[in-house]
C-alpha positions in Angstrom: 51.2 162.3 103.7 53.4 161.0 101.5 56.1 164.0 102.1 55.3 165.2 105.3 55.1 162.5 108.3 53.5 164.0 111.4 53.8 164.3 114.0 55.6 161.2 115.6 53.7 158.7 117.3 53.1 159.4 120.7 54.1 157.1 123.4 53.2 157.2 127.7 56.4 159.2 127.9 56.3 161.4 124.5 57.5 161.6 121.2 60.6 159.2 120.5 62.5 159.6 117.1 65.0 156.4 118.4 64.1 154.1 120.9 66.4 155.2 124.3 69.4 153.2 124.2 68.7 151.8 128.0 65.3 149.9 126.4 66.5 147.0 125.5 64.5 144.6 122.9 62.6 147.6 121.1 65.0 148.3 118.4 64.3 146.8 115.0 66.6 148.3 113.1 70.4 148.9 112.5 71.7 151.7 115.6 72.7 153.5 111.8 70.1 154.3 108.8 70.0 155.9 105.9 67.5 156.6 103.0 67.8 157.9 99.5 66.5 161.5 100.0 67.2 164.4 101.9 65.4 164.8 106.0 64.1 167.8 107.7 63.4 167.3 111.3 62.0 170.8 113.6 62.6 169.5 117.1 60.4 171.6 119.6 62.1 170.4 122.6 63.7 168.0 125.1 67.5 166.2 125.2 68.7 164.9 121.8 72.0 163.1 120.7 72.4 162.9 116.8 75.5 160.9 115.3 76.8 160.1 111.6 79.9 159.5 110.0 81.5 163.1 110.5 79.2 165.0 113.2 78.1 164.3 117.4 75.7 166.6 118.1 74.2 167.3 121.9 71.5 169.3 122.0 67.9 170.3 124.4 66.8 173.1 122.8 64.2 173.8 119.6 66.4 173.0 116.5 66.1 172.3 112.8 68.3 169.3 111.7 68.9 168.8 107.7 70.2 164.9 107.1 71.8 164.8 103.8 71.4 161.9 101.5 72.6 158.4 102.0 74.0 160.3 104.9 74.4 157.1 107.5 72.7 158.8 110.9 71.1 158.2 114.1 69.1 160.3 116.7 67.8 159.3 119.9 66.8 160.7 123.1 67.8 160.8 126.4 66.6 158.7 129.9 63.4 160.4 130.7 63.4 162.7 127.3 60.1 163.5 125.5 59.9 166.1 122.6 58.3 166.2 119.8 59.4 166.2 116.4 57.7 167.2 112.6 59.7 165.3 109.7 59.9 166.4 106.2 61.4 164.3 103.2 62.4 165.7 100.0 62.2 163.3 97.5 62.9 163.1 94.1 59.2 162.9 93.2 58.2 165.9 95.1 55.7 168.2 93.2 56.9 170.5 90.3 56.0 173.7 92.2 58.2 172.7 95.1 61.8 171.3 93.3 63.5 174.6 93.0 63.2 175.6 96.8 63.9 171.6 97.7 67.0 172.3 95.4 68.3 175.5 97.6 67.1 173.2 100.8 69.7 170.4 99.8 72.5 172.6 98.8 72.9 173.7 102.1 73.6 170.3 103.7 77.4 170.2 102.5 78.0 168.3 105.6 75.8 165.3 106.4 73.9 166.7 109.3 73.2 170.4 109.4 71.9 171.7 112.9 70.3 175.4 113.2 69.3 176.4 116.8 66.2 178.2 117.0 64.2 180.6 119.1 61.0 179.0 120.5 59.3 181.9 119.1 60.6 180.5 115.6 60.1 176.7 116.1 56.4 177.7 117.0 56.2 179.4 114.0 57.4 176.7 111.8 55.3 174.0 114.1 52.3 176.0 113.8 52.6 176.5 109.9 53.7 172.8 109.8 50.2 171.8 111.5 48.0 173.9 108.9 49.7 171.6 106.4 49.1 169.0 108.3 45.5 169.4 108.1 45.1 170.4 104.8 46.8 167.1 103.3 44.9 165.1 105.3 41.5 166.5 103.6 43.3 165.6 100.2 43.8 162.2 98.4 47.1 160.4 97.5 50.0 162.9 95.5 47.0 166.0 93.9 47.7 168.8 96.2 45.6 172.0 95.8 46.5 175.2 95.7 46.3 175.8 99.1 48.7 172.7 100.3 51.1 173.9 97.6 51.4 177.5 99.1 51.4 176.6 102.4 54.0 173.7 101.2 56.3 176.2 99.4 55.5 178.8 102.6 57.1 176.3 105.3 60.1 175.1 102.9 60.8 178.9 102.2 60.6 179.6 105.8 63.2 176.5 106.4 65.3 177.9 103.8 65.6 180.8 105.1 66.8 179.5 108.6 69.0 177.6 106.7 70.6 180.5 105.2 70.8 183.2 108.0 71.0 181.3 111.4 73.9 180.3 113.2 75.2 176.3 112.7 76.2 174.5 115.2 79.7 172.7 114.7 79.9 168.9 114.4 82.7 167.3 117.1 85.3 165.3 116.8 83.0 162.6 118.8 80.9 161.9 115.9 83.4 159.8 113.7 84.8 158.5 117.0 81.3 156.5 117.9 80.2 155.9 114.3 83.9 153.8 114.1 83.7 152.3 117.3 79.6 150.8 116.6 80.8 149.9 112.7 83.5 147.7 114.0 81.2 146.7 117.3 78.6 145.6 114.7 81.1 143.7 112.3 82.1 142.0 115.3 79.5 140.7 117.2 80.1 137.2 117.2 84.1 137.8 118.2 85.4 138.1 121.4 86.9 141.9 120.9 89.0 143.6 123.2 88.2 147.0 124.4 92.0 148.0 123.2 90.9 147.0 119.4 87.8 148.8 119.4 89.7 151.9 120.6 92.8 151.1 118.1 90.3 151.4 115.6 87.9 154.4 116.9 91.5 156.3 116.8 91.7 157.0 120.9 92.9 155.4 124.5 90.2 153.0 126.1 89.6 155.4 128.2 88.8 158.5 126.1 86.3 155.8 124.2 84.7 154.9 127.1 83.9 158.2 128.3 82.6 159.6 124.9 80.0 156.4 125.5 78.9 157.4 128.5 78.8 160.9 127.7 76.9 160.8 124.8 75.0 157.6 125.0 75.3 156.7 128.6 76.4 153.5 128.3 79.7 151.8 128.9 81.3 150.2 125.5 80.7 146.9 127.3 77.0 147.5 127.6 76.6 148.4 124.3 78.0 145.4 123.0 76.1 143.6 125.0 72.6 145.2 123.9 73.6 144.6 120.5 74.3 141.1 120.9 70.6 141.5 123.1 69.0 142.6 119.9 71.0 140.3 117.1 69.9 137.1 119.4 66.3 138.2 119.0 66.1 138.5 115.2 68.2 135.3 114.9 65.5 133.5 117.4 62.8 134.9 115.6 64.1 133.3 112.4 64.2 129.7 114.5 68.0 129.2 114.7 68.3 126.9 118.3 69.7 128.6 121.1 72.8 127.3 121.2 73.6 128.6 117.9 72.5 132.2 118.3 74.2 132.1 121.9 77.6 131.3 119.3 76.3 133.9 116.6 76.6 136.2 119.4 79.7 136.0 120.8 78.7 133.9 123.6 81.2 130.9 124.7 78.7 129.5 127.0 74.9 129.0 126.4 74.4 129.2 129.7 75.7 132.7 130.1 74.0 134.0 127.0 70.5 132.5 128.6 71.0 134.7 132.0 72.2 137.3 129.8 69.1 137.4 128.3 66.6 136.7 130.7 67.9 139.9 132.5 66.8 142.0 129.1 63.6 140.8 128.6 63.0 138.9 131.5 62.2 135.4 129.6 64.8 132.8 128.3 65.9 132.3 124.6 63.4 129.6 124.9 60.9 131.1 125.9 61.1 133.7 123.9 61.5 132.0 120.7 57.7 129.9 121.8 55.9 132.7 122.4 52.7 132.9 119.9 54.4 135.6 117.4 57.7 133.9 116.7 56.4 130.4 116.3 
């Protein structure tokens, strides 16, 4: 499984790539990642938003999404959103017999996210090739594949490859580098007081055309989502013991007292409390 991660974990209310931006407190990682390989994801179904640097992507229906390299991305779902998801790296240590089509793979991703619709005949196809895999690496031990997981490796990647090169792409919007400048300078800001007119000065649009691609495509006003990130920033400073009253500054809050109810609505404890609670003593 070192490759091929299937398929997500499965939560109550289905497969979640992100965590959905209206759960606060779940998120333990930047709203932006990256990694030092190329990403496959076949989505089957359900209500996706994807964002990097250049591209905004909407989409519900089965798709195949490339992620270049050190291309900065997130993806998440939407309020009541399940679908599924299989995940493929290519890495630079992926085995001999599969570098040349990984090779074609990346050199179609000349933006950073690549989006192919498909028909759910075709992501059926890929999902159902994609579980034989599945089962055949798990029979097998660490990186020696047989010759079986090999051809039905090189089979799905040539079958991706393919898509690649003979479906329709779906467009990246102007939105994309709109957000992604907007949530850089949210996040470089957290422990400022920052206007709504500087975040759109620097996002390129009116306060009002920012506000509406939040809502639209995150459903969220700018002012809750610095507020959730400020949620999130004051748990990983509490879990690393700084007092309250210094993450309440840290996070842009004048007044403890206002950072505590702030809080407490989140995640329905205080700072305190939260910070004694038996896994962040």
């Amino acid at each position: 499984m070192e490759y091929l991660f299937l398929p997500a974990l499965p939560s109550e209310e289905g497969y979640h790539f992100h965590p959905n931006l209206e759960k606060f407190g779940t998120l333990d990682e930047p709203l932006l990642h990256s990694h030092d390989y190329y990403e496959i994801c076949l989505i089957r179904s359900g209500k996706i938003t994807v964002i990097s640097e250049d591209a905004h992507i909407v989409t519900e229906n089965p798709c195949l999404l490339l992620y270049k390299k050190e291309c900065p991305h997130a993806q998440f779902n939407h309020r009541d959103t399940a679908y599924e998801k299989y995940m493929i790296s290519l890495r630079s240590d992926l085995p001999l017999a599969l570098e040349a089509l990984s090779h074609q793979i990346c050199r179609c991703a000349e933006t950073s996210v690549v989006l192919v619709p498909l028909s759910q005949k075709q992501v059926d196809w890929l999902f159902l090739v994609s579980g034989h895999l599945e089962e055949l690496l798990s029979n097998e031990s660490g990186k020696k594949y047989t010759e079986n997981s090999l051809n039905s490796f090189r089979y799905l990647l040539s079958e991706i490859l393919y898509l690649l090169k003979n479906q329709p792409q779906t467009s990246p919007s102007h939105s994309g580098e709109i957000l992604t400048r907007a949530m850089a300078y949210i996040a470089e800001h957290l422990s400022q007081n920052v206007s709504l007119t500087e975040i759109a000065a620097r996002a390129g649009v009116g306060r009002t055309k920012l506000n509406e691609e939040f809502q639209k495509y995150l459903s969220v006003s700018v002012h809750q989502y610095i507020l959730r990130e400020r949620m999130v920033l004051a748990q990983r400073y509490l879990n690393q013991g700084i007092s309250v009253k210094e993450v309440s500054e840290l996070c842009g809050f004048n007044d403890s007292a206002h950072f505590i109810r702030m809080f407490k609505r989140y995640f329905s404890v205080t700072p305190g409390q939260y910070k004694n609670t038996p896994q962040n003593r």
